[in-house]
N, C-alpha and C positions, 0 to 999 in steps of 0.2 A: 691523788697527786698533791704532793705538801709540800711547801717549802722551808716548812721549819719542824722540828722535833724534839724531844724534851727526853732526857734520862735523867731522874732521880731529881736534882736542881739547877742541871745544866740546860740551857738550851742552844742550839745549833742548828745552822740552816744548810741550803745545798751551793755548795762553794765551798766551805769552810773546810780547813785544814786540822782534822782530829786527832788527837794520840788514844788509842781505846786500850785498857790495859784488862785481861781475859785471865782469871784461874784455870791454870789445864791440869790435870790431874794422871799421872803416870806411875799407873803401879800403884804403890803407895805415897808415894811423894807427890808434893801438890807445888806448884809453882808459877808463878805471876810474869807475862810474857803481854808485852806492847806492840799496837800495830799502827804504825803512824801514816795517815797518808788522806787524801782529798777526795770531800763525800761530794758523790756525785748523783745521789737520788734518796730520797723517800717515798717507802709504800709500805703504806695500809693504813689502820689507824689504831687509836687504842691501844688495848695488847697485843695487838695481828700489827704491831708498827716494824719492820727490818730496815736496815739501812747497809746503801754499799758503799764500799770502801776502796780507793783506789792507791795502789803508792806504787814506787819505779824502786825494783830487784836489782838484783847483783846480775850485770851484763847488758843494763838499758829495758828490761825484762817487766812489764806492767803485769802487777799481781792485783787481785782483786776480792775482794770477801765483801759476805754480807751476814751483817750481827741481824739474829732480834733485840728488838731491845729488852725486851721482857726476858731475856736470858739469864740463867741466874747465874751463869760464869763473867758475868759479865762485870767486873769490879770498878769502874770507876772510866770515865771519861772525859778528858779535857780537847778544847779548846784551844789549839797553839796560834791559831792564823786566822784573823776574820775576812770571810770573802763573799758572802751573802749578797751583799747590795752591790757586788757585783757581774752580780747572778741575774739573768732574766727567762732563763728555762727552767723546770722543776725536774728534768733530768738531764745533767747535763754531759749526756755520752759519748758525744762531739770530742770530749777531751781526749779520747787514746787515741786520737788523730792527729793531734796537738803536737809540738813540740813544748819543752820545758820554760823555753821563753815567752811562747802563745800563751800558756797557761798562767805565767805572772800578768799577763797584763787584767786578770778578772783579778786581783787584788789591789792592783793599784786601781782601778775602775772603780775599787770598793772605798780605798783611801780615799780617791778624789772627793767620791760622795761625801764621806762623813767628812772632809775639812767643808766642804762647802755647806753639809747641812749645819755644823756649829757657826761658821762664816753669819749664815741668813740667820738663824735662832739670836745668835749677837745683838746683830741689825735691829733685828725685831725688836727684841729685849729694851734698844737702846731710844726708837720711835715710839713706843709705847709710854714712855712717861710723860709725867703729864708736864706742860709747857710751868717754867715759874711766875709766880705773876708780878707782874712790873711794880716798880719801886713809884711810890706818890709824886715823885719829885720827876720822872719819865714820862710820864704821862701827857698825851698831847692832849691839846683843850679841844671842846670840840668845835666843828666851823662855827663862823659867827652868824646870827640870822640874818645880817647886811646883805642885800641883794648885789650880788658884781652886774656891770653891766659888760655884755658881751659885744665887742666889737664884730660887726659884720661887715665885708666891704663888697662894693657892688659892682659888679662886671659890666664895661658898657658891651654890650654887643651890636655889631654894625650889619643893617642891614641892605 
């Protein structure tokens, strides 16, 4: 169970909204065909890695494939939507339960993250340096060795 996977020099996690573009070969004719839609699991590892694919057909119609990656039809993968971080199951099959609207909010979940993760890295960035050091002329003197005398005053109390 993984949450992230790697083809060639991409990598992608589960959430994320993929475009996978496949060689099919017909006859003798060979031609380049795209499946765009929202990965909802990884299994295996290494070269035993496949991944499944979900997107919405012609009629409201959830269709769903799974590539290996190690496929050699397999040409080329992007990345159109990040929704990773706002992912927190490694298979997230709850989805074709979902409506299309339930389903945007793991990507705003994911936006929120990363504005707030740059937000604190800022923050940080901006705590971390170091304080400047004060000008000769700012400088307070230190106390004097003059002893104050501290006033006490005395309670009568009536007995």
């Amino acid at each position: 169970m993984s949450l992230k996977a790697q083809h060639k020099d991409v990598t992608f996690s589960v959430g994320d909204s993929l475009k996978i573009v496949q060689k099919i070969t017909e006859g003798e004719k060979k031609r380049l065909q795209a499946f765009e839609g929202l990965l909802l699991g990884i299994k295996g590892k290494n070269e035993n890695t496949s991944i499944t694919v979900r997107r919405i057909g012609a009629g409201q119609i959830g269709i769903e494939r799974i590539f290996p990656l190690a496929s050699p039809t397999i040409e080329k993968i992007e990345v159109t939507r990040k929704g990773g971080r706002g992912v927190r199951h490694a298979k997230i099959y709850y989805v074709r339960t979902k409506s299309k609207k339930e389903v945007e909010k793991i990507y705003s979940k994911a936006s929120k993250k990363e504005i707030t993760k740059a937000a604190k890295k800022s923050e940080k960035a901006k705590n971390t340096k170091r304080p400047s050091k004060p000008s000769p002329k700012s400088k307070k003197p230190y106390p004097s060795s003059k002893k104050t005398s501290i006033k006490t005053s005395k309670r009568t109390s009536k007995k």
